[in-house]
Backbone atoms as SQL, in Angstrom:
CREATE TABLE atoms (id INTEGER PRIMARY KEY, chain TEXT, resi INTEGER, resn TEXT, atom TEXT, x REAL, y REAL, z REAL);
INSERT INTO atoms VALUES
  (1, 'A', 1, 'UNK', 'N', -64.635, -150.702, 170.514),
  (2, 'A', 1, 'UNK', 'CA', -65.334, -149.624, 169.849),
  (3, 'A', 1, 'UNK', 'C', -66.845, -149.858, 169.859),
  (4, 'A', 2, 'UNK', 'N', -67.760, -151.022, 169.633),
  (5, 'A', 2, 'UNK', 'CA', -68.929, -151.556, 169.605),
  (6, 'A', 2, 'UNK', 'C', -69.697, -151.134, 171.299),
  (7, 'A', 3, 'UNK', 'N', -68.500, -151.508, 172.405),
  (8, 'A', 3, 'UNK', 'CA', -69.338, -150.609, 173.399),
  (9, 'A', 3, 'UNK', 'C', -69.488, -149.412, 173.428),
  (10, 'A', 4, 'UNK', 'N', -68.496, -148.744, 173.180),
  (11, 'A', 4, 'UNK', 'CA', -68.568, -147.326, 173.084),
  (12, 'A', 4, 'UNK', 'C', -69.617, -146.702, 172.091),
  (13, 'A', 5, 'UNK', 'N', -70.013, -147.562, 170.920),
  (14, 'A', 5, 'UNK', 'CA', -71.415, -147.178, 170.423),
  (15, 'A', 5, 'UNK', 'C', -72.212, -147.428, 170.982),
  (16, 'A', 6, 'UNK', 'N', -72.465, -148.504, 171.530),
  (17, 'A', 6, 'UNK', 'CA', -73.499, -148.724, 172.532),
  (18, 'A', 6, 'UNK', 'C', -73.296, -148.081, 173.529),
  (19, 'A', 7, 'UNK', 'N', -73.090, -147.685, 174.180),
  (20, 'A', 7, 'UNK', 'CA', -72.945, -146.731, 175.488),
  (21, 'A', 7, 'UNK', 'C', -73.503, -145.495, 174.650),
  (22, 'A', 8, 'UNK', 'N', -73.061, -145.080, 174.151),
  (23, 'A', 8, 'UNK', 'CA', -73.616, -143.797, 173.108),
  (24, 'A', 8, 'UNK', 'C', -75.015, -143.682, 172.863),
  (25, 'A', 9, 'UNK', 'N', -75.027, -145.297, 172.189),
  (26, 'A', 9, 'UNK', 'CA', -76.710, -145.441, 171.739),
  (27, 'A', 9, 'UNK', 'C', -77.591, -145.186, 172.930),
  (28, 'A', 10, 'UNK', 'N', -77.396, -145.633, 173.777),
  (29, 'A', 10, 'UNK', 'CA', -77.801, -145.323, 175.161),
  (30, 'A', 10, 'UNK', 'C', -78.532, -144.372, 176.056),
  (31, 'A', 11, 'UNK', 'N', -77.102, -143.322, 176.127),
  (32, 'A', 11, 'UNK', 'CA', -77.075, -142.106, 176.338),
  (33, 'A', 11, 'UNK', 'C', -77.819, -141.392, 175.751),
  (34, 'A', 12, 'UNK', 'N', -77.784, -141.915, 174.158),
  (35, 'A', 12, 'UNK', 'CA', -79.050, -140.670, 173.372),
  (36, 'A', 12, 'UNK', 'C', -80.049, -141.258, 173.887),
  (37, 'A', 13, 'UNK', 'N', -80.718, -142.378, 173.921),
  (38, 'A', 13, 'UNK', 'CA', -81.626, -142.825, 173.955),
  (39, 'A', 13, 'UNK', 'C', -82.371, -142.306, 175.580),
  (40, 'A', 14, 'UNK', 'N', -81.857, -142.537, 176.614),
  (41, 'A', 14, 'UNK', 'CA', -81.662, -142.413, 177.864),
  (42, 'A', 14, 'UNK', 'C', -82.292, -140.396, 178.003),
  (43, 'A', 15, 'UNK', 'N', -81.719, -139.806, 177.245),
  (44, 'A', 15, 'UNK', 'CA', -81.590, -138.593, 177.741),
  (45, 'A', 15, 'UNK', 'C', -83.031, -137.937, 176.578),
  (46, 'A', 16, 'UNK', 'N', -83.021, -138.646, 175.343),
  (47, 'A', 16, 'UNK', 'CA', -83.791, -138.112, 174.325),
  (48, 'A', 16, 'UNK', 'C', -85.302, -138.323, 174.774),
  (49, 'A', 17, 'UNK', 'N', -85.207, -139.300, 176.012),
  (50, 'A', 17, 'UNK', 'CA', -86.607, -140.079, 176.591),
  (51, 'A', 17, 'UNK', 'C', -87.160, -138.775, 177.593),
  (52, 'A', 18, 'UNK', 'N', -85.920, -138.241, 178.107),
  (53, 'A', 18, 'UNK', 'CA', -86.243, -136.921, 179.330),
  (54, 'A', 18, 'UNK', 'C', -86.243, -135.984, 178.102),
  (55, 'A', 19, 'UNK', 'N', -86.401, -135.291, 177.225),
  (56, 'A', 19, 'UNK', 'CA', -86.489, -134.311, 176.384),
  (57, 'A', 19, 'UNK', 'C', -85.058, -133.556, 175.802),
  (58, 'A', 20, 'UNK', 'N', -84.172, -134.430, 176.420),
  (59, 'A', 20, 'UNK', 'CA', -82.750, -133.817, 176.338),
  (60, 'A', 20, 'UNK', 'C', -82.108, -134.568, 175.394),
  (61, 'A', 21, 'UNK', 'N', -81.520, -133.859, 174.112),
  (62, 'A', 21, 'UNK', 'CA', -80.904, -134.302, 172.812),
  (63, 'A', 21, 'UNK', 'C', -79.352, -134.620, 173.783),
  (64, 'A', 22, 'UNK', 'N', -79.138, -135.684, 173.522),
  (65, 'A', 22, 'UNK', 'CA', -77.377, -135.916, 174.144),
  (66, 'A', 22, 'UNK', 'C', -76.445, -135.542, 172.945),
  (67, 'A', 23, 'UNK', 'N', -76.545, -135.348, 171.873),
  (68, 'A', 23, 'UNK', 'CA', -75.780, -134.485, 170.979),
  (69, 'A', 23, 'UNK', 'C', -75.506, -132.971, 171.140),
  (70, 'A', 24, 'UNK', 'N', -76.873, -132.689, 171.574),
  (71, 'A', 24, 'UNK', 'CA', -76.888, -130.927, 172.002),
  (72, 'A', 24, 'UNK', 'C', -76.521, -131.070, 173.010),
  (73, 'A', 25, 'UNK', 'N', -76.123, -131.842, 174.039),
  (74, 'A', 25, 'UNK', 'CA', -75.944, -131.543, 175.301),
  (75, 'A', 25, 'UNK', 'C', -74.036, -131.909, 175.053),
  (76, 'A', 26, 'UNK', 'N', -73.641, -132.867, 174.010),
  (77, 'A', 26, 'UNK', 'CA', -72.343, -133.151, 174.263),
  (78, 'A', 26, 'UNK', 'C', -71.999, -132.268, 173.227),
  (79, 'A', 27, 'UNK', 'N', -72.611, -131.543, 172.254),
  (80, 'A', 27, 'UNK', 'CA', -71.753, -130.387, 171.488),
  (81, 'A', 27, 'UNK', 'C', -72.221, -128.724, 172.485),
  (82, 'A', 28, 'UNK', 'N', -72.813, -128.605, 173.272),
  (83, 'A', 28, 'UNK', 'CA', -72.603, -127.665, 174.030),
  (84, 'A', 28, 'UNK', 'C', -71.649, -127.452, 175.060),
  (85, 'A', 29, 'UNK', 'N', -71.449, -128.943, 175.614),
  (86, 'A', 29, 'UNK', 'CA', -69.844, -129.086, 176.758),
  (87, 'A', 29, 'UNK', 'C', -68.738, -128.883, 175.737),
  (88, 'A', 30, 'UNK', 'N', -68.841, -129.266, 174.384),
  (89, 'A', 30, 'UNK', 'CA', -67.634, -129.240, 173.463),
  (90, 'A', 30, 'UNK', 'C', -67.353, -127.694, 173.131),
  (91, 'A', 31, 'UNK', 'N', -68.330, -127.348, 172.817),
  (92, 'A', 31, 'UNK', 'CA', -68.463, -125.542, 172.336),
  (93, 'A', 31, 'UNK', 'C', -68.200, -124.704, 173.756),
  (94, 'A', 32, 'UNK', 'N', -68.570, -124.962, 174.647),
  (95, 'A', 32, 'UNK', 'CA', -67.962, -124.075, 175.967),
  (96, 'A', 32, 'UNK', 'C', -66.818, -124.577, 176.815),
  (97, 'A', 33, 'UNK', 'N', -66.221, -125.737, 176.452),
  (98, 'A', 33, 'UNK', 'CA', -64.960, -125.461, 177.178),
  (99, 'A', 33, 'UNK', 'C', -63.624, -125.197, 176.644),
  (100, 'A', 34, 'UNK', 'N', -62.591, -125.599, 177.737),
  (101, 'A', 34, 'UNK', 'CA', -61.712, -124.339, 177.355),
  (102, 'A', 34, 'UNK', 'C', -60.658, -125.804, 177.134),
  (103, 'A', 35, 'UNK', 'N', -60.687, -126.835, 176.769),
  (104, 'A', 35, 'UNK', 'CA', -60.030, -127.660, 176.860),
  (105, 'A', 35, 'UNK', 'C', -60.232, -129.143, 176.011),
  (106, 'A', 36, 'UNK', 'N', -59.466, -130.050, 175.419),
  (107, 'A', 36, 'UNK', 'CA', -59.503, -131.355, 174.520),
  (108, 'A', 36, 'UNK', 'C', -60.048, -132.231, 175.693),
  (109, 'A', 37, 'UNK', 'N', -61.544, -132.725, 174.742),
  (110, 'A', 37, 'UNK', 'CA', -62.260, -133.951, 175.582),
  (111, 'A', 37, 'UNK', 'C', -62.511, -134.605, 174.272),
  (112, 'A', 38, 'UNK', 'N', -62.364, -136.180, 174.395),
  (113, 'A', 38, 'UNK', 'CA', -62.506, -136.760, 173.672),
  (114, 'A', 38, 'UNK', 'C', -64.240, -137.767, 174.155),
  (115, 'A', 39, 'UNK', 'N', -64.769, -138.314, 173.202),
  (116, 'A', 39, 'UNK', 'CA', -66.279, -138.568, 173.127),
  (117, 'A', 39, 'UNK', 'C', -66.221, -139.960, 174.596),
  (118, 'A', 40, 'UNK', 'N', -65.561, -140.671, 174.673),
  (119, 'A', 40, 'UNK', 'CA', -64.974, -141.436, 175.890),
  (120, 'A', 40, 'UNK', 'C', -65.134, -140.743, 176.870),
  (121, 'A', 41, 'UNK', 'N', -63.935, -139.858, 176.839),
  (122, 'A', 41, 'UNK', 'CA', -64.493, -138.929, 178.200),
  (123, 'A', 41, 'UNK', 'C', -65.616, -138.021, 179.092),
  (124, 'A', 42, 'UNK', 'N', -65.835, -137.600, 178.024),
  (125, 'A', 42, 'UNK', 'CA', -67.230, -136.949, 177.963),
  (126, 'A', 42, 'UNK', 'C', -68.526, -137.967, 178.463),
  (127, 'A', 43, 'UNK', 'N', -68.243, -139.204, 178.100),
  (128, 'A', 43, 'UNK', 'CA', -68.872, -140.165, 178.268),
  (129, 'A', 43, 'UNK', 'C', -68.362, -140.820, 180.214),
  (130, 'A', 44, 'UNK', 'N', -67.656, -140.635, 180.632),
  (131, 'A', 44, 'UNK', 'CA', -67.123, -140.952, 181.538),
  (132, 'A', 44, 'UNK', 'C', -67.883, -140.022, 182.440),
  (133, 'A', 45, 'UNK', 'N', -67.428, -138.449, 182.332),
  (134, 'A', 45, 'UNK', 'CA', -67.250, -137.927, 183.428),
  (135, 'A', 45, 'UNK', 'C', -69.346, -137.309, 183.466),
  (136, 'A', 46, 'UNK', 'N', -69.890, -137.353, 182.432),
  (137, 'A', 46, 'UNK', 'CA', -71.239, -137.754, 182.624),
  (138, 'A', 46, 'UNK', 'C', -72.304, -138.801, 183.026),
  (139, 'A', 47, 'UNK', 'N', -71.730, -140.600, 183.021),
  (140, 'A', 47, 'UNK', 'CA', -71.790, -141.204, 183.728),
  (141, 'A', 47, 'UNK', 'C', -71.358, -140.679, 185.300),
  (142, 'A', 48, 'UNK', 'N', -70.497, -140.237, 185.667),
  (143, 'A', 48, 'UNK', 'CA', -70.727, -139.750, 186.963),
  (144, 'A', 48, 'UNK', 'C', -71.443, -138.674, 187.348),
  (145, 'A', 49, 'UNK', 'N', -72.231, -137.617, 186.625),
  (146, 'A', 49, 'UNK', 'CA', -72.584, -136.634, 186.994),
  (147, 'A', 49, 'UNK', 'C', -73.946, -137.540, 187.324),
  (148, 'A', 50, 'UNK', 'N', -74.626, -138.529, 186.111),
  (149, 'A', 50, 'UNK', 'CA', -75.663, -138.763, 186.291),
  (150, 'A', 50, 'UNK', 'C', -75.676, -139.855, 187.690),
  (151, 'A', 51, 'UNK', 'N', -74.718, -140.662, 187.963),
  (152, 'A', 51, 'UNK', 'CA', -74.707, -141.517, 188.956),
  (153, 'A', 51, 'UNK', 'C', -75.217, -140.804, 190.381),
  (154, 'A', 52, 'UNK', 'N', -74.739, -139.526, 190.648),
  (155, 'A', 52, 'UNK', 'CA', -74.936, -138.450, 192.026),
  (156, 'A', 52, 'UNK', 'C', -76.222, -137.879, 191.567),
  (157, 'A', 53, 'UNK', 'N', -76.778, -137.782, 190.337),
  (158, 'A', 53, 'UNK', 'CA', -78.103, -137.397, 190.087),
  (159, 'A', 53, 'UNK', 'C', -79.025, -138.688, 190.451),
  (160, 'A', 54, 'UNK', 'N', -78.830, -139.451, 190.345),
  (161, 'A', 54, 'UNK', 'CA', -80.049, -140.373, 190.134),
  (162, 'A', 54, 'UNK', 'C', -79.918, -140.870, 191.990),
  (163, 'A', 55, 'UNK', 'N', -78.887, -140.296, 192.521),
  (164, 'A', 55, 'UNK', 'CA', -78.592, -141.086, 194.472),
  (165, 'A', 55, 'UNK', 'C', -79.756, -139.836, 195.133),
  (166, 'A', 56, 'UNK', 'N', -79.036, -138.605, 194.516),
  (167, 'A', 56, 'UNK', 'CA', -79.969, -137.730, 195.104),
  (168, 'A', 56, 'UNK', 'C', -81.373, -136.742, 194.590),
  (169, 'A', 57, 'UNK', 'N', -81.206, -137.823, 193.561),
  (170, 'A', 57, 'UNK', 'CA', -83.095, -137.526, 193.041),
  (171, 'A', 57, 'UNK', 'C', -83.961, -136.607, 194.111),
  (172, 'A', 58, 'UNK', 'N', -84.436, -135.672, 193.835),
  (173, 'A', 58, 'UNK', 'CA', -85.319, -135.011, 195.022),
  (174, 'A', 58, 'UNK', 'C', -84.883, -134.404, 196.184),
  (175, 'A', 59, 'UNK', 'N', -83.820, -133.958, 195.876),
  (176, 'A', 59, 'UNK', 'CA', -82.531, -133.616, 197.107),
  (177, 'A', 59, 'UNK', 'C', -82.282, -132.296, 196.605),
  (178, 'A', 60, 'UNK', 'N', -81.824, -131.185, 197.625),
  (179, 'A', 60, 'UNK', 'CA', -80.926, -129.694, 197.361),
  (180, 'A', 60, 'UNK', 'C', -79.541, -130.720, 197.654),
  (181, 'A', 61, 'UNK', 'N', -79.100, -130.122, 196.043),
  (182, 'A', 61, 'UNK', 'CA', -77.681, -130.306, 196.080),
  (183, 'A', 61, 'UNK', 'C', -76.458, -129.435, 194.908),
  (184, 'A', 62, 'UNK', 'N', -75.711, -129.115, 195.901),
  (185, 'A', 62, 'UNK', 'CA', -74.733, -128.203, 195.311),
  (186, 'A', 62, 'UNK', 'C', -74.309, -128.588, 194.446),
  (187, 'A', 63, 'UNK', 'N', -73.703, -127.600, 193.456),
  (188, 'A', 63, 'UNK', 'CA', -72.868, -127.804, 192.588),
  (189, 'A', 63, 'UNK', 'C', -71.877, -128.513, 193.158),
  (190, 'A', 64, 'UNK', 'N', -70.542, -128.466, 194.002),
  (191, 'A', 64, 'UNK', 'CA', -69.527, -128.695, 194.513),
  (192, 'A', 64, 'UNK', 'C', -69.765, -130.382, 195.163),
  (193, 'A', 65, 'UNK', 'N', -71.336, -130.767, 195.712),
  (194, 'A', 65, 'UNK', 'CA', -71.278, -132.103, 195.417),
  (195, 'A', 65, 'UNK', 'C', -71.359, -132.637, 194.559),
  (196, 'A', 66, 'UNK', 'N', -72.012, -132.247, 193.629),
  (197, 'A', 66, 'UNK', 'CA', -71.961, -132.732, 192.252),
  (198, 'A', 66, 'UNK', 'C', -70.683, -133.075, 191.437),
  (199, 'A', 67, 'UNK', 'N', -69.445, -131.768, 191.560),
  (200, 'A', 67, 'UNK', 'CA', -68.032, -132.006, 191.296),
  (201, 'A', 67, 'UNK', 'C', -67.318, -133.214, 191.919),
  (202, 'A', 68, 'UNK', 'N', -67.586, -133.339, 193.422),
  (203, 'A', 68, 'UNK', 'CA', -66.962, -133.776, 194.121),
  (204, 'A', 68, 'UNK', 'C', -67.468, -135.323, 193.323),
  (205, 'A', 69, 'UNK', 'N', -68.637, -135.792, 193.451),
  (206, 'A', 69, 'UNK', 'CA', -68.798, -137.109, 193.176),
  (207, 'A', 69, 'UNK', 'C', -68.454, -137.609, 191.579),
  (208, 'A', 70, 'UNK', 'N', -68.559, -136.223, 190.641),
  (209, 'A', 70, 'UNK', 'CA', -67.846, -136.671, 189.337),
  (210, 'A', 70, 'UNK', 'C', -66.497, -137.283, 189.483),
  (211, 'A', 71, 'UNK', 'N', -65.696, -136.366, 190.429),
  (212, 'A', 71, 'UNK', 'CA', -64.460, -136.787, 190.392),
  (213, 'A', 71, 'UNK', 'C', -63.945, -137.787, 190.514),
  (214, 'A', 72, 'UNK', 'N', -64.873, -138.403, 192.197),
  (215, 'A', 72, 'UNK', 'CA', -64.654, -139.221, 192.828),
  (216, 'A', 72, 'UNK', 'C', -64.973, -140.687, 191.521),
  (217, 'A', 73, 'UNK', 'N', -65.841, -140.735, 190.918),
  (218, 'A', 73, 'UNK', 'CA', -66.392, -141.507, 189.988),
  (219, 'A', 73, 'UNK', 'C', -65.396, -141.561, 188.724),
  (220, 'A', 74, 'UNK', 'N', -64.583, -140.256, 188.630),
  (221, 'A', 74, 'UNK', 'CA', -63.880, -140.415, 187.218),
  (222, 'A', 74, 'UNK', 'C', -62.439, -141.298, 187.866),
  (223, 'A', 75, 'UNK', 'N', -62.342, -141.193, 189.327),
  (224, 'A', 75, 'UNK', 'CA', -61.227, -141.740, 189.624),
  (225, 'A', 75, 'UNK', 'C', -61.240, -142.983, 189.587),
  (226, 'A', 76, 'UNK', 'N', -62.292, -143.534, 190.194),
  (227, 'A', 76, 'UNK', 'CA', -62.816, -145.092, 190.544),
  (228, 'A', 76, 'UNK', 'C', -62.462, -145.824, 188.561),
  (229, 'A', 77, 'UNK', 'N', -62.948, -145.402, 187.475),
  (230, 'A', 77, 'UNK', 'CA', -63.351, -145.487, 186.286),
  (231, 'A', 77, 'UNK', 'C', -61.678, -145.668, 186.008),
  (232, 'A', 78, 'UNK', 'N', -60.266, -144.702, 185.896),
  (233, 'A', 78, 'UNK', 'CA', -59.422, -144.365, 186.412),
  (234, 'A', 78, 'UNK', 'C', -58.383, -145.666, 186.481),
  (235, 'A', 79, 'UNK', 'N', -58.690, -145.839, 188.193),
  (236, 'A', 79, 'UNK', 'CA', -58.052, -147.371, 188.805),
  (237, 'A', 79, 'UNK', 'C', -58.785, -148.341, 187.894),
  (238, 'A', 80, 'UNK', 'N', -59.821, -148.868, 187.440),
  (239, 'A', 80, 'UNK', 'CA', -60.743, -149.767, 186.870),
  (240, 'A', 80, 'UNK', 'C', -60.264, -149.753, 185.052),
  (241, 'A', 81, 'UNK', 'N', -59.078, -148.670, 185.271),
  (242, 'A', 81, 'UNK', 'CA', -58.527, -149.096, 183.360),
  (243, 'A', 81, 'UNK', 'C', -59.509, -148.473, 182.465),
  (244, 'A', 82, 'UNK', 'N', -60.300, -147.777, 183.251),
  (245, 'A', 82, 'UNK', 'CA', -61.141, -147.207, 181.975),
  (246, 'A', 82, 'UNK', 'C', -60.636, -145.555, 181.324);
């Protein structure tokens, strides 16, 4: 549980530095979807969004790569017991 706050602490910290509240950003994925995510996950499958953000920094890139490498990342996370 202590990482998972820390990973948290993080994330706010990390995102609050770019102007982006990670509370508003993880109660807006919570308020628009159509489906049970728990704060772990949410935490997961945004570690991968940001992992394909930070490869292609300064790059045109689709949505659909963006999916593709979440996935690919939530799978890896997945096999790895997480």
């Amino acid at each position: 549980m202590n990482k998972l706050k820390n990973n948290i602490a993080f994330l706010e910290a990390f995102w609050y530095s770019k102007g982006i509240d990670f509370n508003d950003m993880f109660d807006y994925v919570v308020k628009h979807k159509d489906f049970n995510i728990e704060i772990n996950e949410f935490h997961i499958i945004e570690n991968g969004f940001r992992e394909k953000w930070n490869i292609e920094s300064g790059e045109v890139v689709g949505d659909g790569d963006f999916k593709n490498a979440t996935y690919r990342f939530i799978e890896r996370e997945i096999e790895n017991g997480n």
